[in-house]
C-alpha positions as CSV (number, residue, x, y, z in Angstrom):
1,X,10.7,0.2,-29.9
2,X,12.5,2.0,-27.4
3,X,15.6,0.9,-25.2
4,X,14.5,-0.3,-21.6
5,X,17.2,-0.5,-18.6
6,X,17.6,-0.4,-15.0
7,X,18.8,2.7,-13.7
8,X,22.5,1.9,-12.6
9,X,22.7,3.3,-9.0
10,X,26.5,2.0,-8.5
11,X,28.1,4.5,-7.8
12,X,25.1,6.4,-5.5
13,X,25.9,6.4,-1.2
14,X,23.7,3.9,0.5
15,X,21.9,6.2,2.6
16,X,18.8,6.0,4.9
17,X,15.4,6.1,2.9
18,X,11.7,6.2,4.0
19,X,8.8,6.4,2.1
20,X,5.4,6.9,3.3
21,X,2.1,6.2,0.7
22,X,-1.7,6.6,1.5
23,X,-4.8,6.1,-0.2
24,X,-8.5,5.6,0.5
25,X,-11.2,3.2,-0.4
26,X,-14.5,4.4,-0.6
27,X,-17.6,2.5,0.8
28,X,-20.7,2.7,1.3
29,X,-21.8,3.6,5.2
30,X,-23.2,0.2,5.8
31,X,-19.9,-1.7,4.8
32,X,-18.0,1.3,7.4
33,X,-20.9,0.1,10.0
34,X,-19.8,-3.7,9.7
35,X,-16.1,-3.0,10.1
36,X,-16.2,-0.8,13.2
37,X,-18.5,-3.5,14.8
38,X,-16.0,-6.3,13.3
39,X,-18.9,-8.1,12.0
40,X,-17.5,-8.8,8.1
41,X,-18.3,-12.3,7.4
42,X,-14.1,-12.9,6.1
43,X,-12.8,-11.8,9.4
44,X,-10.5,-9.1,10.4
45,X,-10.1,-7.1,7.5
46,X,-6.9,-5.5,8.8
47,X,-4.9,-8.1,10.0
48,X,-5.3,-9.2,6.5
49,X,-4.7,-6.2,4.4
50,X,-1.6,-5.4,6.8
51,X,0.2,-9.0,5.7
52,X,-0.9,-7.8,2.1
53,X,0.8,-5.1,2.6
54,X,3.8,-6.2,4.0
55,X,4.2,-9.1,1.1
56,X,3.0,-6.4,-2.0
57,X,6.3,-4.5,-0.5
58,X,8.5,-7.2,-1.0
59,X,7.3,-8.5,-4.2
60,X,8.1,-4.8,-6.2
61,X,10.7,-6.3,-7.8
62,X,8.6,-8.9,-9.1
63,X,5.7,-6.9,-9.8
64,X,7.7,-3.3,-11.5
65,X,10.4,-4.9,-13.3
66,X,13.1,-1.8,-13.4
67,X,13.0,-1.4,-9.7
68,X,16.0,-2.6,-7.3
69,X,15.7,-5.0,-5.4
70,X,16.3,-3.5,-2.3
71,X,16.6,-4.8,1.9
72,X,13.9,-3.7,3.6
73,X,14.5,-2.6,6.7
74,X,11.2,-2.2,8.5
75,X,7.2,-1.7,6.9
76,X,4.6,-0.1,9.1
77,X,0.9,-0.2,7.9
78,X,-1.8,2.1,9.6
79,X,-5.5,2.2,9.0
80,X,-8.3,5.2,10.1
81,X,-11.9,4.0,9.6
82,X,-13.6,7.1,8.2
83,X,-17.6,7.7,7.8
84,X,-17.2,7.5,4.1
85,X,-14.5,4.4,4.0
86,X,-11.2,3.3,4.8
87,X,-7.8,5.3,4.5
88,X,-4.7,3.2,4.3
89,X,-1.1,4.4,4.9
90,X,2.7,2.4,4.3
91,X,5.9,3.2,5.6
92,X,8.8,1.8,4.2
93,X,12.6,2.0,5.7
94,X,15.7,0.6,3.5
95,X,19.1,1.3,3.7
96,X,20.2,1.4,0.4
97,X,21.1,2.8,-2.6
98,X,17.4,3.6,-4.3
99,X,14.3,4.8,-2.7
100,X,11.4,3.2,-1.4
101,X,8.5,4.9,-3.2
102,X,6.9,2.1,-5.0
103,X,7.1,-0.1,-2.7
104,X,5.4,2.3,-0.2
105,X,2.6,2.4,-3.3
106,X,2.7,-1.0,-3.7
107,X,1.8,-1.5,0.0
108,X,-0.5,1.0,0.4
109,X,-2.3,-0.6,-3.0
110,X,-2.3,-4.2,-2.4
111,X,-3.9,-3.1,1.4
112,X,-6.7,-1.5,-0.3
113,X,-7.5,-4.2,-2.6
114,X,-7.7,-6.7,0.3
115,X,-10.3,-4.4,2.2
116,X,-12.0,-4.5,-1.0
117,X,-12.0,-8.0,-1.5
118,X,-13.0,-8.4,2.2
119,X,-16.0,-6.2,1.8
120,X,-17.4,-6.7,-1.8
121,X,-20.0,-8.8,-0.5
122,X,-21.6,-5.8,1.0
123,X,-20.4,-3.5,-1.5
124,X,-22.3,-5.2,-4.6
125,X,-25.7,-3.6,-5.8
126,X,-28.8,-6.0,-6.7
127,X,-27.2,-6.6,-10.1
128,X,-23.7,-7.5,-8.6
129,X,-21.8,-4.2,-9.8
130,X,-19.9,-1.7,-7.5
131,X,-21.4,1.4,-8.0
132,X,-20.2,3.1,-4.9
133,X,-17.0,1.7,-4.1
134,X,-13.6,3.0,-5.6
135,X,-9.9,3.3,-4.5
136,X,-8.5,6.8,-4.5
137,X,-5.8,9.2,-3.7
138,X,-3.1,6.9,-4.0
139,X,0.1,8.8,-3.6
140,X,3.3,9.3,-1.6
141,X,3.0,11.7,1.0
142,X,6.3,11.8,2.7
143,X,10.2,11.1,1.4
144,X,13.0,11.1,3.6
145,X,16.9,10.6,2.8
146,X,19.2,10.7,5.3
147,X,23.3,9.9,5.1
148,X,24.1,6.8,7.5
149,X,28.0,8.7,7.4
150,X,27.9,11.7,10.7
């Protein structure tokens, strides 16, 4: 077995990070249908996802255990309804020592699974399988460090 340790970052400048992460879950065209009419039985699927979201990014410590637990300075969570499903996308702001990328992955993830769970009624074939839907492309898109010293 191999040593495992968190990654000292003492001696690293606390300096501006952002992390953006998208990712799309696909669905069938009736399920897209229902949620640009708003007619999904469990209610508004994005309100929802976007408190997912938010929590998912403030439980990476929890959930990756050698991340930092970091403040979070601000999450923003955007959706696009597309003809063929849902993209999802997660900012994430800190001020800190250590990046934000998982936590922008964590976001991004935990909003897809809620759309999923949202929508699986309408997702399930006549034997109760998926055989269309799927999350995909989860990935960070965007990285920015900036120094907080002019």
């Amino acid at each position: 077995m191999g040593k495992v340790s968190m990654v000292d970052v003492g001696g690293k400048e606390v300096v501006h990070r952002e992390a953006t992460a998208e990712g799309f879950i696909k669905l069938r065209p009736e399920t897209v249908e229902r949620i640009r009419e708003g007619s999904v039985e469990k209610g508004d699927i994005f309100s929802v996802a976007t408190t997912a979201a938010i929590l998912a990014v403030k439980k990476v410590p929890e959930l990756i255990p050698l991340t930092h637990n970091i403040p979070i300075t601000h999450v923003d969570v955007s959706f696009e309804v597309l003809d063929e499903g849902v993209k999802a996308s997660v900012t994430v702001k800190t001020d800190a020592r250590t990046g934000v990328e998982m936590e922008a992955l964590a976001g991004v993830s935990a909003a897809l699974l809620n759309v999923w769970d949202m929508v699986k009624k309408y997702e399930k074939d006549e034997s109760g399988q998926y055989p269309h839907t799927e999350i995909r492309y989860v990935r960070v898109v965007k990285k920015v460090k900036t120094s907080l010293n002019p």
